[in-house]
Backbone bond lengths (Angstrom), bond angles and torsions (degrees), N, CA, C in turn:
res aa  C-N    CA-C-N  psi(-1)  N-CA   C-N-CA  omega(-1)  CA-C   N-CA-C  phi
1 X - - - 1.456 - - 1.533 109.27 -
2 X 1.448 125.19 131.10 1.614 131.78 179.51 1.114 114.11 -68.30
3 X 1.450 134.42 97.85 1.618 118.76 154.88 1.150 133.57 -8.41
4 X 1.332 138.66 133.51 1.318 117.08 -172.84 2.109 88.32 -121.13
5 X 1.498 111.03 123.52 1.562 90.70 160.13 1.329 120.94 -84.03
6 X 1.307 105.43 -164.32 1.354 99.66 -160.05 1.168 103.49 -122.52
7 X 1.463 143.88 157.38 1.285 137.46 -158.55 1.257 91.54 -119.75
8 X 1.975 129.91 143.53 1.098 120.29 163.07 1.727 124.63 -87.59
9 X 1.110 135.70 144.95 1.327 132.97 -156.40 1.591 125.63 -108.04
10 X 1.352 126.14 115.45 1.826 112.78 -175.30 1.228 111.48 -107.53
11 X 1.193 120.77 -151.88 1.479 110.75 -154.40 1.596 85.49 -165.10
12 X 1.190 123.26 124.08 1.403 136.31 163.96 1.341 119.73 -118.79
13 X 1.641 110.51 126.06 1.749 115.74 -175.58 1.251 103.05 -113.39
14 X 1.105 122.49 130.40 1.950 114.17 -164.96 1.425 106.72 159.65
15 X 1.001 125.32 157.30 1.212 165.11 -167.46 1.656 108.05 -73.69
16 X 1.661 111.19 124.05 1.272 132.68 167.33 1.748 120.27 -55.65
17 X 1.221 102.25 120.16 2.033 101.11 -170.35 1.271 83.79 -123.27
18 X 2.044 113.51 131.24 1.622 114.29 -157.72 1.888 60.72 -96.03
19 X 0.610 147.57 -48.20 1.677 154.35 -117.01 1.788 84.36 -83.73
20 X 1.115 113.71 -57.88 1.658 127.71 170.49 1.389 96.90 104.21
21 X 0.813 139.53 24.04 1.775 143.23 -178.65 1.544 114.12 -90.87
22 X 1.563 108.35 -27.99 1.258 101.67 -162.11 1.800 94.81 -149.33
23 X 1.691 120.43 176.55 1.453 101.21 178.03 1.621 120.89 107.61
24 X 1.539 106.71 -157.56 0.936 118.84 -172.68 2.151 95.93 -85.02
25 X 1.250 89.68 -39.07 1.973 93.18 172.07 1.381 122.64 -64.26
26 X 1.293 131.17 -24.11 1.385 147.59 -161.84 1.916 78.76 -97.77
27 X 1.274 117.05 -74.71 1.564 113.64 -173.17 1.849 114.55 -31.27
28 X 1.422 108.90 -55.44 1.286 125.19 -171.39 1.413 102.25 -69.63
29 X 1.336 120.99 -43.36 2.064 107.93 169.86 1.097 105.50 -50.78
30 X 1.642 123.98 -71.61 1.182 108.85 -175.18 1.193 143.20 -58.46
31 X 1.408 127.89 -14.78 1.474 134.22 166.88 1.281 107.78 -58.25
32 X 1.689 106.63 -44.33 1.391 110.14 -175.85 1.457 122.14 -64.79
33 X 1.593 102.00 -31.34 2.013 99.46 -173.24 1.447 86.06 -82.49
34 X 1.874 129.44 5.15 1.925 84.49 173.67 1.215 114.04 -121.57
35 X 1.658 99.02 28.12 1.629 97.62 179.75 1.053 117.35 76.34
36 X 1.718 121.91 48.47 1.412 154.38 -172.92 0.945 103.58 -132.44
37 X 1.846 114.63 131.83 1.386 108.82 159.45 1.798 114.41 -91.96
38 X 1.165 113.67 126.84 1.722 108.13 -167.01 1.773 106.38 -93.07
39 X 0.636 117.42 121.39 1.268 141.02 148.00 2.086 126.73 -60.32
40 X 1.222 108.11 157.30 1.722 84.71 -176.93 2.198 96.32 -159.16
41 X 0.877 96.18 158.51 1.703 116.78 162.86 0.963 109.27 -155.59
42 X 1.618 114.13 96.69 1.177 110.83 179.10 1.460 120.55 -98.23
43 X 1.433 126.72 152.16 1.541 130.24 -132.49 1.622 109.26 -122.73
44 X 1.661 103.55 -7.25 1.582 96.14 -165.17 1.830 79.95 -165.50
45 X 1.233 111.54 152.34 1.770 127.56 154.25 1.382 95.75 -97.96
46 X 1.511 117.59 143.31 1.393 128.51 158.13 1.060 120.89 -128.51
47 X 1.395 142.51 140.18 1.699 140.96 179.98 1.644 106.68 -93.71
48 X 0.652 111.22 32.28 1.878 121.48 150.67 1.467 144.56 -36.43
49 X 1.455 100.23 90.34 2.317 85.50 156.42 1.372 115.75 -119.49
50 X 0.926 145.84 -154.89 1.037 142.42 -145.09 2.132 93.84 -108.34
51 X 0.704 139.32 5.13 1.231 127.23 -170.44 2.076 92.17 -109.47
52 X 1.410 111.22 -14.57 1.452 108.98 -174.93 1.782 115.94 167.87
53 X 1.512 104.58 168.63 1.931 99.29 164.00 1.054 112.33 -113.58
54 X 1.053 123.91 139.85 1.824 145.28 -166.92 1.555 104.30 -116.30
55 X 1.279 109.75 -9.89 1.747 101.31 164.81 1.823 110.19 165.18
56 X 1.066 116.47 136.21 1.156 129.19 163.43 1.635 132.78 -120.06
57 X 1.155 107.21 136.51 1.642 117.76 173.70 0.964 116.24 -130.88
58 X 1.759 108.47 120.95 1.307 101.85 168.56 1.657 153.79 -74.12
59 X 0.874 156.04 -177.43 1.346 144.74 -175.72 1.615 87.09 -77.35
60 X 1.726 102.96 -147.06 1.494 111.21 178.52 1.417 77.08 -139.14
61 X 1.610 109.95 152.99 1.191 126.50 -171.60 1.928 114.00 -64.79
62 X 2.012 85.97 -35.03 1.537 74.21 173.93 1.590 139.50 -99.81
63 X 1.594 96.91 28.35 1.266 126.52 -160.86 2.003 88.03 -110.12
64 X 1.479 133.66 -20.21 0.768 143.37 -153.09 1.476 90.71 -114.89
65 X 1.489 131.04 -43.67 1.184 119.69 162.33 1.102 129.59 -54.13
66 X 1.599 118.33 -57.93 1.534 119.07 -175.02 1.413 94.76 -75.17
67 X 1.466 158.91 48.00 1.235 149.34 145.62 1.763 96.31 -96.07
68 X 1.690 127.16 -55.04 0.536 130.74 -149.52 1.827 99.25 -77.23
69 X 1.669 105.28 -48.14 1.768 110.88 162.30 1.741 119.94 -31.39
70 X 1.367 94.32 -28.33 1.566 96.64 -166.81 1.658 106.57 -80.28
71 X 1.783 91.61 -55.91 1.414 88.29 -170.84 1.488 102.88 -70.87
72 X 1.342 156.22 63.59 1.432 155.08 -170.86 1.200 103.03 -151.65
73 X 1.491 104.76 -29.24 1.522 111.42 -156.14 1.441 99.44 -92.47
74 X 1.219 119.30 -49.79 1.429 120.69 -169.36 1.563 99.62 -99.35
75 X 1.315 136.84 -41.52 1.509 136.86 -141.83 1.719 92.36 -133.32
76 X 1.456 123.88 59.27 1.552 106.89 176.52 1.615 116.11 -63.74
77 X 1.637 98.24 146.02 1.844 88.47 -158.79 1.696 71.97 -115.44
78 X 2.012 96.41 145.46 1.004 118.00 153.47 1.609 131.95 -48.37
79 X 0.886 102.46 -33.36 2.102 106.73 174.98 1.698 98.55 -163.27
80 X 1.452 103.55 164.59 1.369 103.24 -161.94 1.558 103.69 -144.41
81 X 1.000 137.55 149.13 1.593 133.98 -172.88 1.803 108.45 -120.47
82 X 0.892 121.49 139.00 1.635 119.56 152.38 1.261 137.89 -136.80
83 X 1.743 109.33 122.37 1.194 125.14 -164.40 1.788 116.39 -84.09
84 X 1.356 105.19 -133.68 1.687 95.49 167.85 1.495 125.04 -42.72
85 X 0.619 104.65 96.01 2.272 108.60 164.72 1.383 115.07 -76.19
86 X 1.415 109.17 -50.81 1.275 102.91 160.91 1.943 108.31 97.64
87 X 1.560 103.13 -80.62 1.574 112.63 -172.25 1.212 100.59 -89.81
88 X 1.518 115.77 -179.28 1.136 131.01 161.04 1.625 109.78 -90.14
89 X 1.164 115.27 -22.99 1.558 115.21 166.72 1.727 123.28 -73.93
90 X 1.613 94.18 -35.11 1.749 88.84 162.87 1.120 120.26 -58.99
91 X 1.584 123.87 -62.71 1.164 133.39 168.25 1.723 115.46 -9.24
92 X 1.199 95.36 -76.38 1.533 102.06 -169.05 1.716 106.21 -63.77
93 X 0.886 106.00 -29.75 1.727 98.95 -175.41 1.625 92.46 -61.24
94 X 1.308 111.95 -30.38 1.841 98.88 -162.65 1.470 110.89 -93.60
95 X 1.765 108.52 -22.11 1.600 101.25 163.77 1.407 108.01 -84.02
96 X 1.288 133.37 -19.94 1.440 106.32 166.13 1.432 122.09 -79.70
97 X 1.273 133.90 -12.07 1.511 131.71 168.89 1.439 103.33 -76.16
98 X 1.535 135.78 -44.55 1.498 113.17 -170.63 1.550 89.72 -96.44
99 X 1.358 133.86 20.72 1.856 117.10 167.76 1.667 98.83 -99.65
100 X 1.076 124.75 -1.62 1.773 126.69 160.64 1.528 117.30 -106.72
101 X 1.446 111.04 121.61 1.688 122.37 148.55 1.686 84.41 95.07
102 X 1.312 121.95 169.71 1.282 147.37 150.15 1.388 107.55 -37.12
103 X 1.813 97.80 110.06 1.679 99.93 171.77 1.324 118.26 -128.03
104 X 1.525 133.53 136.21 1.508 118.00 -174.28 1.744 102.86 -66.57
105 X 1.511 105.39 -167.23 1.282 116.96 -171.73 1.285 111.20 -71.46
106 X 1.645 114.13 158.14 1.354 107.95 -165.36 1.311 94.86 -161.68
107 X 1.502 102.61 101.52 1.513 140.80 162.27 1.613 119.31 -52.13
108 X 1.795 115.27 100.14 1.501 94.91 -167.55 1.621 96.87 -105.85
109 X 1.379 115.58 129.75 1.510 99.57 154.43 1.177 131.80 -117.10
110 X 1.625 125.32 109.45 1.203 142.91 -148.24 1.659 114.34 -45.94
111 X 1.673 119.40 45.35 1.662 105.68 -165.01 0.997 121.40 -62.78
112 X 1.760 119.98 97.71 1.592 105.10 -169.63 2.027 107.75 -108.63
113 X 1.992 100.04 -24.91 1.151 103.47 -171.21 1.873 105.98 -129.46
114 X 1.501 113.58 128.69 1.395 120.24 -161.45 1.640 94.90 -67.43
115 X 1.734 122.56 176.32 1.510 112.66 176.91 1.659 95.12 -59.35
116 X 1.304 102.33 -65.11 1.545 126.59 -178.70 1.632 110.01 -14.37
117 X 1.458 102.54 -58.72 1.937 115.78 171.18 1.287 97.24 131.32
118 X 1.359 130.13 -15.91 1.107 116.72 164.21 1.878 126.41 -26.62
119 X 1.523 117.06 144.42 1.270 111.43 167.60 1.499 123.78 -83.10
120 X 1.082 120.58 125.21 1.284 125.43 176.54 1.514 128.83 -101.94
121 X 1.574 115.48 -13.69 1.609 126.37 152.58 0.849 100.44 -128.03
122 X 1.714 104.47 159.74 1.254 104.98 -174.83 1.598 108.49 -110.68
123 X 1.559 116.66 154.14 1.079 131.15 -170.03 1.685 122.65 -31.00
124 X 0.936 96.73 -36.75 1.716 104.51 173.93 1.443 112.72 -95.48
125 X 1.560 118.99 15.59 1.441 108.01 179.67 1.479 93.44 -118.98
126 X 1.255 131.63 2.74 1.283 129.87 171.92 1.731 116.94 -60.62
127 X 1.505 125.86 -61.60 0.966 129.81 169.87 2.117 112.28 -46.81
128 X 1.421 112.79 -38.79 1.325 100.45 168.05 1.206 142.33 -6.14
129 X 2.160 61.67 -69.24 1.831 84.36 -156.99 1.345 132.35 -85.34
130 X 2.395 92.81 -5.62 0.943 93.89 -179.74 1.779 120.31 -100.23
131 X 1.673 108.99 -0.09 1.159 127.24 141.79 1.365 149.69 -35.68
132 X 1.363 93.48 -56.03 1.511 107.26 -175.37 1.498 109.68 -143.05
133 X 1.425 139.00 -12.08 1.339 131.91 171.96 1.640 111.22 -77.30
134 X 1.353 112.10 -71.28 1.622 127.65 154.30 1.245 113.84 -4.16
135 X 1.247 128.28 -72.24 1.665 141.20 174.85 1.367 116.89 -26.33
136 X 1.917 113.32 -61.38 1.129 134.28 154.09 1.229 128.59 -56.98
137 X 0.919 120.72 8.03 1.851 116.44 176.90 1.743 103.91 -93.27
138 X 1.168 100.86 166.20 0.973 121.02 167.39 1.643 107.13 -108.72
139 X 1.083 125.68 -59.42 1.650 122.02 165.39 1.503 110.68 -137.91
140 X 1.956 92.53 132.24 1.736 100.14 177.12 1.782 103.22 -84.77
141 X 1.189 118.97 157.67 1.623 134.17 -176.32 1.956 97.70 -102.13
142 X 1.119 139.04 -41.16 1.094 123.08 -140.84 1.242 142.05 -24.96
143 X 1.222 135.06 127.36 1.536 116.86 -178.79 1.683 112.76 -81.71
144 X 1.218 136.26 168.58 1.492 152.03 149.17 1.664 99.03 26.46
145 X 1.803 94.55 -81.99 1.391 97.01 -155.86 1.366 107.20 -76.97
146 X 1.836 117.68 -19.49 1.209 92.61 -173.67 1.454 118.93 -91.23
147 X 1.462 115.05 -11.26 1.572 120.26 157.65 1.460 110.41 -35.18
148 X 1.400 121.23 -56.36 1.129 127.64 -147.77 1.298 101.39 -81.68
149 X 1.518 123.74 -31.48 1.536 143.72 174.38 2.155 103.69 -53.27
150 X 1.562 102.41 -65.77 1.100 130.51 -176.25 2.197 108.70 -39.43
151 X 1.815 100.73 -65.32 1.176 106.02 153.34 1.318 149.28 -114.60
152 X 1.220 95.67 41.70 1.557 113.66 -176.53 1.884 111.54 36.95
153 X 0.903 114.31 43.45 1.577 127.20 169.73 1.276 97.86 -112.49
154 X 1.876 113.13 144.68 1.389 124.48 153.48 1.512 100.89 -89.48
155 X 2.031 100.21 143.62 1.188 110.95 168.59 1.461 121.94 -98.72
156 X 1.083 116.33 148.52 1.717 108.28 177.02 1.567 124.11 -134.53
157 X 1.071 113.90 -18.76 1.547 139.36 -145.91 1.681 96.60 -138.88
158 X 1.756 113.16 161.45 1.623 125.32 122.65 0.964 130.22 -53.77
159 X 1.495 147.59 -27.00 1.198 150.20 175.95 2.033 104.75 -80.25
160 X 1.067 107.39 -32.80 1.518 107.36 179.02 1.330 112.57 -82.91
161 X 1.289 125.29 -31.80 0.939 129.07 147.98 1.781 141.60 -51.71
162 X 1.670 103.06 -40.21 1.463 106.91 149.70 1.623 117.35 -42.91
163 X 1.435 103.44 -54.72 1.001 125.64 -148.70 1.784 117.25 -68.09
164 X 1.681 89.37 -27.53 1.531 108.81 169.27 1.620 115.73 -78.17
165 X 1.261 105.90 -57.90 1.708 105.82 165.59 1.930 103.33 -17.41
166 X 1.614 88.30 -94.69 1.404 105.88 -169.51 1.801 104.90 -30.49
167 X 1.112 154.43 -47.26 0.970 161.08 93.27 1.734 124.95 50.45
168 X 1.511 92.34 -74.81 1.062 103.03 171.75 1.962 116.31 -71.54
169 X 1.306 112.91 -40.46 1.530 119.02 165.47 1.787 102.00 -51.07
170 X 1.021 107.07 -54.00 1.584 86.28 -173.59 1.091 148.40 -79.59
171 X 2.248 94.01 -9.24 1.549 94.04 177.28 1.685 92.62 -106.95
172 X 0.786 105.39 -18.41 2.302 90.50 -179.53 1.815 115.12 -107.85
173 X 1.616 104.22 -8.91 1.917 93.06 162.47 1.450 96.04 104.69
174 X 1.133 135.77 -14.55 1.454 143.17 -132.91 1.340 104.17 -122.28
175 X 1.564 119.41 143.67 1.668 103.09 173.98 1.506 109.72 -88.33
176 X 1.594 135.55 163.64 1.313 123.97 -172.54 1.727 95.17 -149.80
177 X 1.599 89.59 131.38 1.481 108.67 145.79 1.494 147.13 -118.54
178 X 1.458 96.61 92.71 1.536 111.00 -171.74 1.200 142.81 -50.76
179 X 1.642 130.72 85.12 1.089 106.61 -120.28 2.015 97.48 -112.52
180 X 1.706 118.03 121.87 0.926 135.86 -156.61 1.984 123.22 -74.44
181 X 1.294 91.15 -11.53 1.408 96.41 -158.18 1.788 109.14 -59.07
182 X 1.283 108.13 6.90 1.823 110.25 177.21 1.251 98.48 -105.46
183 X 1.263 134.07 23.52 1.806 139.53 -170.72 0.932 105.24 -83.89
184 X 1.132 144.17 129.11 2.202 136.73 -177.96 1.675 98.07 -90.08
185 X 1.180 102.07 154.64 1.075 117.55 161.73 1.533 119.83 88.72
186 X 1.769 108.97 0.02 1.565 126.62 -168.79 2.001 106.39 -97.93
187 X 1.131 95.47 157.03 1.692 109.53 174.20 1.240 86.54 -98.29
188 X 0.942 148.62 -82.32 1.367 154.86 -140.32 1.442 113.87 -90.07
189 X 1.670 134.68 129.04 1.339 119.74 150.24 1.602 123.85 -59.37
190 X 1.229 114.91 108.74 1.237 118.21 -175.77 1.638 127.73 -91.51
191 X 1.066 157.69 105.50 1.194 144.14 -173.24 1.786 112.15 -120.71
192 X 1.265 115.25 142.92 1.219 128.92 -176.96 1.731 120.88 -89.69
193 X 1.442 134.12 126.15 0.995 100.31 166.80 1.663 103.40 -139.45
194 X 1.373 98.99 157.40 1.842 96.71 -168.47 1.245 106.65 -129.54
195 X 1.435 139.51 174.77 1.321 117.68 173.34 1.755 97.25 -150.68
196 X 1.798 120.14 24.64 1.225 111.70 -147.88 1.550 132.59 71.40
197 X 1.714 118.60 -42.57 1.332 97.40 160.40 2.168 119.46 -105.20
198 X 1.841 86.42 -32.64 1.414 87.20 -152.29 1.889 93.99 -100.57
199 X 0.961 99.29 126.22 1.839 95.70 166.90 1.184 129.83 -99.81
200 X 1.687 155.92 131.32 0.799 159.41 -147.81 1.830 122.92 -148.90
201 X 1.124 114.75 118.98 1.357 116.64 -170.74 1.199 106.54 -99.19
202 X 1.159 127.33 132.25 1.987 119.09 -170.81 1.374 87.76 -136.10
203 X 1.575 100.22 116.62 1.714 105.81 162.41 1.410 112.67 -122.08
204 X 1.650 114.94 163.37 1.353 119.66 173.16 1.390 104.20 -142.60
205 X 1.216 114.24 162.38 1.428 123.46 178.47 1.726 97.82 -77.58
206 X 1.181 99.57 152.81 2.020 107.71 -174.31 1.662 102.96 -74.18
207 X 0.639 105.21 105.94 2.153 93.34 169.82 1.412 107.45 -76.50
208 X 1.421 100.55 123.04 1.336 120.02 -171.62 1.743 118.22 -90.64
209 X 1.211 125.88 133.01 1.401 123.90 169.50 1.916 106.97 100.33
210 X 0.980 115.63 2.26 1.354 128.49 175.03 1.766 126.01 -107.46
211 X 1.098 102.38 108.44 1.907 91.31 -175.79 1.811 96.40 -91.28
212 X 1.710 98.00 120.89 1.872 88.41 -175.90 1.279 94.66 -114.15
213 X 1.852 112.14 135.46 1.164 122.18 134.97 1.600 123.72 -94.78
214 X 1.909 92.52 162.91 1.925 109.82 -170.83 1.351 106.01 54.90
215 X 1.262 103.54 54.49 1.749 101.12 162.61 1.791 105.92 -93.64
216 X 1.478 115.10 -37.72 1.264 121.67 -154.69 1.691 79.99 -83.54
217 X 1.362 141.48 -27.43 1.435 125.94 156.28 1.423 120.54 -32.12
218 X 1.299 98.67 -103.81 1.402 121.96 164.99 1.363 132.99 -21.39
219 X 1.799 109.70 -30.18 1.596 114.01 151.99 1.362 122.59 -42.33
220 X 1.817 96.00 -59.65 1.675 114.94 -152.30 1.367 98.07 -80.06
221 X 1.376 120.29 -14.29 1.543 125.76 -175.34 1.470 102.16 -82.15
222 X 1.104 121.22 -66.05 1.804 137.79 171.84 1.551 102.05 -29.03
223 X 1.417 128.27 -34.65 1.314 143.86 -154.36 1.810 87.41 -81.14
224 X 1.334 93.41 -73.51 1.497 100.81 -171.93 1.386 115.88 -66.99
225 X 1.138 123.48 -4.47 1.884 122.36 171.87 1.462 101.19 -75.76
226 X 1.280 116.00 -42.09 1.129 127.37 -168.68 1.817 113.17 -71.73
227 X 0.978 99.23 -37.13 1.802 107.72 175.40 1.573 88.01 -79.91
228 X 1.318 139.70 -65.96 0.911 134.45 -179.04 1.797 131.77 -27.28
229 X 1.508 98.58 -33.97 1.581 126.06 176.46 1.577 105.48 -91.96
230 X 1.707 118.59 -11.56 1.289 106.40 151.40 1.819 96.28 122.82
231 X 1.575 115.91 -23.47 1.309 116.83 164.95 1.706 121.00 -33.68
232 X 1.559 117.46 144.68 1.066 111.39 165.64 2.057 115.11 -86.97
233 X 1.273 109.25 165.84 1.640 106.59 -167.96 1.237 109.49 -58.48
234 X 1.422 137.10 -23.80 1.287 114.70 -155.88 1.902 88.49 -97.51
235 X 1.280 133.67 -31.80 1.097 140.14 168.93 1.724 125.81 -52.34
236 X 1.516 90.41 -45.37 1.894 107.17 156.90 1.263 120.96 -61.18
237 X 1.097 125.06 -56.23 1.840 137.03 167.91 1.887 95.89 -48.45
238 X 1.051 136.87 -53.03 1.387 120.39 -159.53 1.589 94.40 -91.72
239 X 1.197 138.89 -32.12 1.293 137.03 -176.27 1.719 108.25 -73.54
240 X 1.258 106.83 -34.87 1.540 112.16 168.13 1.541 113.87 -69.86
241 X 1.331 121.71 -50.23 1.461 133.36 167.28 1.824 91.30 -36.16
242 X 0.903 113.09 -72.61 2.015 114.93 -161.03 1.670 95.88 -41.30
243 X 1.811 99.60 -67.96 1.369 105.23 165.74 1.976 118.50 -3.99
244 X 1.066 91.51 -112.03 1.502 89.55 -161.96 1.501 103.21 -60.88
245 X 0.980 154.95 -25.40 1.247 148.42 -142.47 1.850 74.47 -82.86
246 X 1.017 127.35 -62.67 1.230 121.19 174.99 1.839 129.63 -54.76
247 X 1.080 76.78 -27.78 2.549 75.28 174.19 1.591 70.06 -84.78
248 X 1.514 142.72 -78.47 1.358 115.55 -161.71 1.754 125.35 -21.18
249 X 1.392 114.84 -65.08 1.141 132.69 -156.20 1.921 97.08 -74.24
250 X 1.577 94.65 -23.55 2.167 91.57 161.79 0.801 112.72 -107.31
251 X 1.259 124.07 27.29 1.813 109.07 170.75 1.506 122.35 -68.87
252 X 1.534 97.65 142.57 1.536 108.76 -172.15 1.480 123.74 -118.45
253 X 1.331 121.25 162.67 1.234 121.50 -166.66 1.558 135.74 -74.05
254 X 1.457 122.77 101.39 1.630 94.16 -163.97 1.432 82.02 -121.39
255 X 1.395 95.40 126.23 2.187 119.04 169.24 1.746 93.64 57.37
256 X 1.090 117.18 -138.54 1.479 113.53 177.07 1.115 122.86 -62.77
257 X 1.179 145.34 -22.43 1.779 148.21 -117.64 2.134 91.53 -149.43
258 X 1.075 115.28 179.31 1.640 150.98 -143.96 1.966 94.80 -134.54
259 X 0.751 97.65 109.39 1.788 121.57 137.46 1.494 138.27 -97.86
260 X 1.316 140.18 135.79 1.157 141.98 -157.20 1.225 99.50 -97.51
261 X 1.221 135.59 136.61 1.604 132.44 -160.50 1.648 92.63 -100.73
262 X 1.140 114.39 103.89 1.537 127.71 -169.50 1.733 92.01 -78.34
263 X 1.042 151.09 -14.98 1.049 148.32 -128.06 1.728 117.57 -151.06
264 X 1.494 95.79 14.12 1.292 96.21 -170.07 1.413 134.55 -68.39
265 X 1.414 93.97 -27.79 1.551 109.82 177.02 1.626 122.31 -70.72
């Protein structure tokens, strides 16, 4: 009789991409290229390709709970990520399910603004999340603008960017990796990450000639496969960093537009 191993399992809360580039689809490639079984509650439909969103609907909050009840119940996932939330009613359904009982790690990435510019939370769910979702994380993702959204600071520099990390640990509890690659004036995408003790500078060379969408997905997802497979965070954050910087650097062509080669390895 064949052994069977066992696959470890995550949990993605986020938002439907019809386009499949980015989302709850971008989460599920990558679980899949790392030898994750992915799991999902997804929180919103979006009419999406990569040039923009033309409409979103959200689930119902308590349609967002019992997805998440389900997958807990039968499929407990080692670490869990969350992407678009969207309402202020999603929100809370998801800080009150991981603010009760023993919860694994929980990867937030702040989706508030699409590449495109589209809005992706809405104005009154910002304070939420930075209330009561934040608290509960184990590590925030934000990129540029939403750092800057998060603490109302302009960024300009690496040093402001250090400076925001550390920042973010002290006013929401949470470890953060700030992630730089919208910084002007840099060779390198740079991102910061701190956790209160250990700090970490993650750079990559820019890949040139490629417009990528659902990278800031697929980071925070890569993050949690990796805790999921049993890594500690500061080891997950740099193994995820290699991650995409690499489906970046293979991204391939679908119709006019760039896909991230989830699958490169």
């Amino acid at each position: 009789m064949t052994k069977r191993c066992s696959l470890p399992i995550a949990l993605t809360i986020a938002g439907s991409d019809s386009g499949g580039g980015a989302g709850i689809q971008a989460d599920l490639k990558t679980f899949a290229a790392l030898d994750v079984h992915g799991t999902s509650a997804i929180t919103c439909l979006t009419a999406q390709n990569p040039r923009g969103v033309t409409g979103v609907q959200a689930a119902s909050a308590k349609m967002v709970l019992q997805q998440m009840e389900a997958v807990f119940a039968g499929l407990p996932p080692a670490a869990c990520k969350t992407g678009m939330l969207y309402s202020t009613e999603i929100i809370r359904v998801v800080t009150s399910f991981f603010g009760h009982g023993k919860r694994p790690p929980l990867i937030v990435d702040p989706v508030m603004v699409a590449t495109s510019g589209a809005a992706l939370l809405k104005p009154s769910a910002v304070r939420i999340v930075c209330d009561e979702l934040l608290p509960l994380a184990t590590l925030v993702t934000p990129n540029l603008d939403e750092t800057e959204l998060l603490l109302g600071v302009k960024i300009c520099d690496e040093e402001a960017l250090r400076s925001a990390a550390r920042e973010v640990v002290r006013r929401f509890g949470c470890a953060a990796l700030v992630k730089g690659g919208h910084l002007k004036g840099t060779r390198e995408a740079v991102d910061i990450f701190y956790d209160g003790k250990t700090e970490l500078l993650l750079s990559a060379p820019f890949v040139r000639g490629v417009s990528t969408h659902g990278t800031g997905c697929t980071y925070a997802a890569a993050i949690a496969a990796y805790l999921a497979r049993g890594e500690r965070l500061p080891a997950a954050v740099q193994h995820a960093k290699e991650f995409i910087t690499q489906a970046i650097a293979g991204s391939r062509r679908i119709g006019h537009h760039f896909a991230l080669d989830w699958f490169h390895a």
